[in-house]
N, C-alpha and C positions, 0 to 999 in steps of 0.2 A: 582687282578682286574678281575673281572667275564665278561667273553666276549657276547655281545647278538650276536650267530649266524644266527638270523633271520635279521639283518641287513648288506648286504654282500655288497662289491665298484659294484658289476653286479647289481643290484637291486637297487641302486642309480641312478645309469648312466643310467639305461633303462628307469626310474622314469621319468629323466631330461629329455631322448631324447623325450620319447614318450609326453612329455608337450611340447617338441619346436615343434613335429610334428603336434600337434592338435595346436598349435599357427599356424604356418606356414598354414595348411589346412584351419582354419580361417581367417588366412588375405587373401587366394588364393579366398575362396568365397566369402567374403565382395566385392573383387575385380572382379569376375563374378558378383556377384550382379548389380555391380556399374555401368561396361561395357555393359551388356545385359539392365539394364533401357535407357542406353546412346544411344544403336542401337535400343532401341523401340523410344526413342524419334526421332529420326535424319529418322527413318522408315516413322511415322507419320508424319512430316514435309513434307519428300515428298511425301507421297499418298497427304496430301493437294491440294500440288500443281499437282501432275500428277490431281488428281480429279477435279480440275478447267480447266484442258486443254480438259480431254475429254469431262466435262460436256458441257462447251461450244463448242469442236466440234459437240456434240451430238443433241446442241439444235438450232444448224445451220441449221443439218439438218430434225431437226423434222418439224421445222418452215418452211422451203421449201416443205418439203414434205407434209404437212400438208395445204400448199396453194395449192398445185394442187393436192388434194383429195387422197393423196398414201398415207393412215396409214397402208395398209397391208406389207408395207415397211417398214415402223417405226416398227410395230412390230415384224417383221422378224430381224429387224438388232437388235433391243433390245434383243429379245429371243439370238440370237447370242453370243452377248457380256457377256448375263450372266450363258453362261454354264459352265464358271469357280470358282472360287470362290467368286467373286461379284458379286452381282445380280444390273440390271440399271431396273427400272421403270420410265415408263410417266403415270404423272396423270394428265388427262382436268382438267381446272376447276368445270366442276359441276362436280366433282367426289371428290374434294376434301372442303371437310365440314372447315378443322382448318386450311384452307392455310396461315392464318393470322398470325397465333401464330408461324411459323416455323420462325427458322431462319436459314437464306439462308449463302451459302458459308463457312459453318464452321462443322467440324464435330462434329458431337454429337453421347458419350458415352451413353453406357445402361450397364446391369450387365454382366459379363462373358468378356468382353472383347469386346462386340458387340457394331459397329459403325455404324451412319446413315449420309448421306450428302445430302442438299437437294438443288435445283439449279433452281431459279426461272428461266423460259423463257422468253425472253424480249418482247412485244408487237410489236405487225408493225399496226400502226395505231391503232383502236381501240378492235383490237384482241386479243385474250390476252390464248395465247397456255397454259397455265399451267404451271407444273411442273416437273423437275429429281429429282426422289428419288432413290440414290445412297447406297448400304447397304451391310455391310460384316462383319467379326468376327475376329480378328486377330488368334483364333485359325483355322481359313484354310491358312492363310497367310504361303505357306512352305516355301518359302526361308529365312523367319522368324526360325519357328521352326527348322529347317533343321540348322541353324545357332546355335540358344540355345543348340542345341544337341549336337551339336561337341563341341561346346564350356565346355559343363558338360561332356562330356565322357573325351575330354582333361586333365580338373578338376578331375575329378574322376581317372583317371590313374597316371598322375600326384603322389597325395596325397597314391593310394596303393601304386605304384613303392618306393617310398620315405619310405613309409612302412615297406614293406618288404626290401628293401637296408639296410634303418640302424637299425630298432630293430636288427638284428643280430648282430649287433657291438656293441649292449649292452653290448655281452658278449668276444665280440674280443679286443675291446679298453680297458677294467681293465685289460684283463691276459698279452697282449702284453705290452701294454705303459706302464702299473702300479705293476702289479701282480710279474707278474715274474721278470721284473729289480729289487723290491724293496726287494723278496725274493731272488734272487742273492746278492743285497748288505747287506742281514741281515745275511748272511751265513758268511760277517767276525766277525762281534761279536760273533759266535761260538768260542771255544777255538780251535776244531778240523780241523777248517779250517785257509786258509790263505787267504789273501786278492786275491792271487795271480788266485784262485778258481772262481772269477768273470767270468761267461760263454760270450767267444766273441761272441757267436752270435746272444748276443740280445745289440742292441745300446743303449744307453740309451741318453735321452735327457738333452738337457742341464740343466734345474734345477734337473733331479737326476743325474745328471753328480758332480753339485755344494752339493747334500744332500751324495752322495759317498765322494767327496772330507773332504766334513765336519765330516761326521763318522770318516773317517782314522784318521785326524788331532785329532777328539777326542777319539780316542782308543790311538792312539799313547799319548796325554796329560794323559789319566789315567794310562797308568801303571807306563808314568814318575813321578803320583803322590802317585799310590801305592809302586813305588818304594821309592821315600822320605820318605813316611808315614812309610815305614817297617823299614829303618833308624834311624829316629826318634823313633818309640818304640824300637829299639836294642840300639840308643843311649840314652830313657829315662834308661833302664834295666841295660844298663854298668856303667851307672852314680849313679842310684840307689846302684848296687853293690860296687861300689866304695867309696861312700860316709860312708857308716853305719863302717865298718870297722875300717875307716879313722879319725870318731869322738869318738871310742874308742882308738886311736892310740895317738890324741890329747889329750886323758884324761890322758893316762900313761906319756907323757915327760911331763904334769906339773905338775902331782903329784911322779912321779919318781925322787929323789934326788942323787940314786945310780950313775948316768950314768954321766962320764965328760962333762962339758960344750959344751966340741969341740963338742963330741958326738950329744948329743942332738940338736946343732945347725946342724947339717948335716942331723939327723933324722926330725927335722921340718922343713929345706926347700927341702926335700926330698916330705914331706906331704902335705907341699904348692904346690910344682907341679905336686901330684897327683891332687891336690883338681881342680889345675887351668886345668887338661887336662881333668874331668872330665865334671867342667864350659864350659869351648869351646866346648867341642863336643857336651853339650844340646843346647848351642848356632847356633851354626853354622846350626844343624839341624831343630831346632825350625824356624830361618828364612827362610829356604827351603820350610817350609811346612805355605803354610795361614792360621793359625786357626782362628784368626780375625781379620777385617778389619782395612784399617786404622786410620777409625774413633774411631772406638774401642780404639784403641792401643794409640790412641792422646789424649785419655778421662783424666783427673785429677783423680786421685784414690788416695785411703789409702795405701801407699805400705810402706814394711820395709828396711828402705834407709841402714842397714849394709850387708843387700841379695843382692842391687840392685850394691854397691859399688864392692862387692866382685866378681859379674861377671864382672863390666869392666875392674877392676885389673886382674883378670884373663885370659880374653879376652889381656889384653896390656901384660900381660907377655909371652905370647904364640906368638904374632905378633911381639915383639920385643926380641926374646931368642938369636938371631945372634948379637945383639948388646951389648958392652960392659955397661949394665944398672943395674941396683938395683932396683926394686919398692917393697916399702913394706908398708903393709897396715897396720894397729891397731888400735882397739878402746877399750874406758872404758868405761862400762857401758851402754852399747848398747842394751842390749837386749828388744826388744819387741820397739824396738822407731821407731815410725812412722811418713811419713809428705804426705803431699797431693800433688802430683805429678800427670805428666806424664811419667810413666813409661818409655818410648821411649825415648822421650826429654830429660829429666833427666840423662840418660845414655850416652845421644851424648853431655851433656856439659861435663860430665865428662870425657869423652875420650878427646876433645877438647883440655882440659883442661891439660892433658896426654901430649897429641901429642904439643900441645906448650912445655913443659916442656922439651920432650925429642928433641925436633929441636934446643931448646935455651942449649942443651950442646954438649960438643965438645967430650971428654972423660972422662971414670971414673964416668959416671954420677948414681945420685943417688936420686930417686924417692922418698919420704916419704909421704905418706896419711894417715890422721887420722881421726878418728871422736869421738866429744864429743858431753857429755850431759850436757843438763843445765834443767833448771824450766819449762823453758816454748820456749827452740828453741835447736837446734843441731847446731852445727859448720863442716865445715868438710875444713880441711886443706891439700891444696897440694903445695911440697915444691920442691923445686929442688937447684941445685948446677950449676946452668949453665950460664949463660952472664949477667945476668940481663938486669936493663933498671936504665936510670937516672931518677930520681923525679919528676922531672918538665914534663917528658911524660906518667906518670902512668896514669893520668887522662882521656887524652887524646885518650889514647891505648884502654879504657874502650869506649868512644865515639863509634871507628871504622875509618875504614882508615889508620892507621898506624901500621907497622910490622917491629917488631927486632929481630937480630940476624940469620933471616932467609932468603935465599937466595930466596926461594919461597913464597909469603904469601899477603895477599890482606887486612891482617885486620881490618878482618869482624867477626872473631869466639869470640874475648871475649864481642864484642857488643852483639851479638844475644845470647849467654850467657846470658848475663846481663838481657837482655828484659825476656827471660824467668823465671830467677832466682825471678825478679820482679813480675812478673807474677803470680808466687806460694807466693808471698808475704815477700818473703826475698829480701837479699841485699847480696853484693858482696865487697871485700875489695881487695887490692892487694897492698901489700909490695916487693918492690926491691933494690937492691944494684945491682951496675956495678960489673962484674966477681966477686959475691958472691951469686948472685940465685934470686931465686923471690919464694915467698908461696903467695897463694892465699888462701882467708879463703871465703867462700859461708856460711852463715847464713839462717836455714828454721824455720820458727815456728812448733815445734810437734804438732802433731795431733791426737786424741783417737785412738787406738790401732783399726784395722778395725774388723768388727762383726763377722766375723770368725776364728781370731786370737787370742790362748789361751794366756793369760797374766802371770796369775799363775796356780801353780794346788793345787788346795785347798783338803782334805782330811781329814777325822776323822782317831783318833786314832787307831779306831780298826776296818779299813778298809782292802776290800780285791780288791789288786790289780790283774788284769789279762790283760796280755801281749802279744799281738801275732803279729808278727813277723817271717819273716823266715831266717834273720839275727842271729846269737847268738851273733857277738856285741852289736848290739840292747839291747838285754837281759842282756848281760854283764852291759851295761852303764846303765841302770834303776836299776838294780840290786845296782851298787856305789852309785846313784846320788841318789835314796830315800834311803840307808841306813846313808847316811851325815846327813839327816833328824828325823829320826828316832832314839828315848830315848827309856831310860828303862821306861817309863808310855805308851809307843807307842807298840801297836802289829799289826801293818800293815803287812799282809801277804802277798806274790806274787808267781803269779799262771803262768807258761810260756806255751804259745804254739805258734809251728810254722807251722800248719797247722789250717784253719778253719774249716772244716770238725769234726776234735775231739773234739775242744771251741766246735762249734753246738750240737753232743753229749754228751755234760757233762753238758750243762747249765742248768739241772735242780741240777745237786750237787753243782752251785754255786750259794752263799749267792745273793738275790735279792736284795740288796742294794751295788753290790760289784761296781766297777771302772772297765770300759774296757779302753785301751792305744793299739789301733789298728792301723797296719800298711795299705796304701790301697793297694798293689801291692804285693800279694803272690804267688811267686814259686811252684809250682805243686799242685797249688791248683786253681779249677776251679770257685773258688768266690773272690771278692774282700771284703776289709776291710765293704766298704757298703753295701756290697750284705748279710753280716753278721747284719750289723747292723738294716737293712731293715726288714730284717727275723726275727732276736729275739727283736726287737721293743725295742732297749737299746739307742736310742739316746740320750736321756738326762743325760746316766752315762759315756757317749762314746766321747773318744777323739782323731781325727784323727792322728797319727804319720808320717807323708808320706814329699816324697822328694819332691811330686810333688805338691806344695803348690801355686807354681805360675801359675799353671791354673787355666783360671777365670771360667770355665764349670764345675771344681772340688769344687774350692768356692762356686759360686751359689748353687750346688747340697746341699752344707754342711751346708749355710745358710739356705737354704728351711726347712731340717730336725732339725736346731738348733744345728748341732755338732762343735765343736772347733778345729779348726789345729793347730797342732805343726808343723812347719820344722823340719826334725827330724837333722839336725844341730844343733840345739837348743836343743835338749833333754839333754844334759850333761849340760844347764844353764837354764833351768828354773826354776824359785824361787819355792821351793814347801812349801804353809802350813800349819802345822799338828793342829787338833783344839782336843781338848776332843767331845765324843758324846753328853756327858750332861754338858756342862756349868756352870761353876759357877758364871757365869754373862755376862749378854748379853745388850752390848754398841750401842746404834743406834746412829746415827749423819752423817751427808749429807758430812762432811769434810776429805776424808780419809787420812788425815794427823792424824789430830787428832782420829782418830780408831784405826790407826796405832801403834800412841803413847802408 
């Protein structure tokens, strides 16, 4: 992220202050404005009336004086009174032409601020003295201006003091309040430091007190989340290891007839609880870590229900190894069958379903789970050996509300079972005997195989396989499983590597029509399966081999590009098959029964 240095938290703040202070400065002079019209009006009010009090003192005495022939008095007291800023005039009558037009007793304005008052004299008898003309400017008025003055220097000191006080805090308020607390608290997400490095001598306020409290909380939440996530890749890597091995090891006890019975039965439940400690431990770390939400996780999907069985058996053989139990799983004809579920949901009826089984026996007990195919639905049957239930409550028990054989139990669990079982559009059955057991049989309609999951692997005669893998069971098991395939009219060739580095190198000596069977997760090698396939632009001959089939982030990816997943569980059973290059006849028809044929 590219930083504008011409935009700094000083240069903000000074921004802001200096706008409140030319606010502030503006409302201080609307408010002089306001005040100084208000002391000229309240001024002028009283000159009014002072100017009616002297006027008529004045023409008390003109009028006197003026009956016993003393105007050198009149005008000596007039000159008098206007050596100051007012000037008072007497005009006789014949001296004044417009005495008609004035109007008396009010003051009248001119330009500049200059005022005139005029004040007629009253008559005594048929006499008739004239008039006071009263006149002055409010620019002489100095207790006036003298007032306006102080008032604006006030104003004026005021607004600099204000000034100069806080512009300086433009640059005091970010580095105190903001700057430095916030690079004190950045200094713990340094690796080099410790929280503990937080300098006491600067306080911090309460919301960076709560933005401190909040970093620590999430420093502390990510490494407990790097720490799960590194987990989880140690326990995808253990289980990956573990697995490839494991379904070569599955291929020799069934095709091994050397080995006694006993034998072999101790070597495949040997194999079974590697597989199951394998399962739990991508389990147990998978729910540690969020990868998706739980709306996600509650979605209906295409999933492969003999994957999704074999974890919760697994998961129940690991939870229940202190107890004297047997669970054993097996199917025919499983491979590649899929139903539209909730992956989550799905798995808690089926523990459920478990965990009744195992409450309803006392000892000796002995789990069986199976699953079949049919046309057009699966069955999956779980049976046990433990108390049963009478007839007349099977129904009932499926309702909810009702619990047997168990000391603890509300049930609720084969109801909300049921509701979901229904839900995905199957149906639910339950058969029991009193102290003979109960199996319960769960009926799903299959559903198309989902668009990322290889079905078959189709192939010409005289095609060129290449393998990469850093397993050599891996190698081994494709090595058996396409030579099962494989006549004498067949010359299918296979090319192994376990690094991609070398594949990347050689791919110009292999055939441009050859089959890639890549694994995604390669040991000492700095690409994965797709970062190969990305690069040499093979998707359409590319078919992923990887454990890690049940990420929906690996899916998506492999749908976008149109590649096909195998579980590589699956690799020693999937159908493969072999066609000629050139055809002796080529069958269209929409029915693949009948193609099959």
């Amino acid at each position: 992220m590219k930083i504008n240095k011409s935009i700094t938290l000083e240069k903000q703040i000074r921004h802001q202050v200096t706008n409140r202070i030319i606010c502030c400065g503006v409302l201080l002079f609307c408010m002089f404005i306001a005040t100084t019209i208000f002391d000229f009006y309240v001024n002028i009010e009283r000159l009014a009336t002072s100017l009616n009090i002297t006027a008529s003192e004045l023409s008390n005495y003109i009028t006197t004086q003026e009956l016993i022939g003393n105007q050198q008095a009149v005008t000596a007291r007039l000159n008098k009174m206007s050596q100051g800023s007012i000037i008072f005039e007497w005009l006789p009558v014949e001296s004044t032409k417009i005495a008609k037009q004035k109007t008396f007793q009010e003051i009248l304005w001119s330009p500049y601020l200059h005022w005139s008052y005029f004040y007629q004299i009253p008559k005594v008898g048929i006499e008739n003295f004239g008039y006071l003309k009263i006149s002055s400017s409010l620019w002489k008025d100095s207790d006036l201006i003298r007032s306006f003055l102080i008032r604006g220097s006030i104003l004026l000191l005021f607004f600099i003091g204000t000034l100069f006080f806080l512009y300086p805090l433009a640059r005091r308020i970010p580095n105190e309040l903001f700057v430095a607390p916030i690079e004190n608290i950045l200094h713990m997400v340094k690796p080099s430091r410790e929280i503990e490095h937080l300098s006491p001598k600067i306080l911090l306020a309460t919301e960076l007190q709560t933005i401190r409290s909040e970093i620590i909380d999430l420093l502390d939440r990510t490494k407990l989340q790097s720490h799960k996530e590194a987990l989880l890749l140690i326990a995808t890597q253990v289980a990956h290891d573990i697995r490839s091995p494991l379904a070569a090891l599955n291929i020799m006890i069934k095709t091994t007839d050397s080995i006694p019975e006993k034998q072999r039965i101790m070597i495949r439940n040997a194999t079974q609880r590697i597989n199951d400690i394998a399962n739990n431990l991508l389990s147990q770390h998978r729910q540690s870590v969020s990868v998706q939400s739980n709306d996600q996780e509650k979605t209906s999907a295409k999933e492969l229900v003999a994957a999704l069985l074999d974890q919760v058996v697994s998961e129940k053989r690991i939870q229940l190894q202190d107890k004297q139990l047997v669970i054993d799983f097996h199917g025919e004809q499983i491979y590649g069958i899929f139903v539209e579920v909730s992956a989550v949901d799905f798995k808690r009826v089926i523990s459920n379903l478990i965990n009744n089984a195992v409450e309803s026996i006392t000892q000796n007990g002995i789990i069986n789970i199976s699953l079949t195919n049919s046309s057009k639905q699966i069955c999956i049957e779980i049976k046990d050996n433990g108390c049963g239930m009478p007839h007349e409550l099977q129904q009932s028990v499926l309702q909810g509300g009702i619990t047997i054989g168990k000391t603890e139990g509300n049930g609720i669990g084969l109801s909300s079972s049921k509701r979901l079982i229904e839900s995905w559009g199957g149906n639910i059955k339950l058969e029991s005997q009193v102290n003979q057991g109960t199996t319960v049989h769960i009926f799903l309609p299959k559903s198309q195989p989902a668009d990322w999951f290889l079905s078959e692997l189709t192939l010409f005669n005289d095609d060129t396989i290449i393998i990469l893998d850093d397993d050599q069971s891996i190698h081994d098991i494709w090595e058996s499983h396409i030579e099962q395939y494989n006549t004498d009219s067949s010359k299918i060739t296979k090319q192994h590597y376990y690094l991609a580095e070398p594949l990347m190198e050689d791919i110009k000596n292999i055939p441009s029509n050859a089959r890639f069977l890549l694994d995604f997760e390669l040991r000492n090698s700095k690409l994965t399966g797709l970062d190969v396939v990305k690069s040499l632009g093979i998707a359409s001959r590319t078919t992923l081999v990887t454990s890690r089939d049940e990420e929906l982030n690996l899916r998506s990816e492999c749908e976008k590009l149109g590649i096909k997943i195998l579980p590589k569980v699956y690799a020693a059973q999937i159908p493969i098959k072999i066609y000629p290059r050139k055809p002796d006849l080529v069958f269209i028809d929409d029915d693949q029964n009948l193609t099959n044929a």
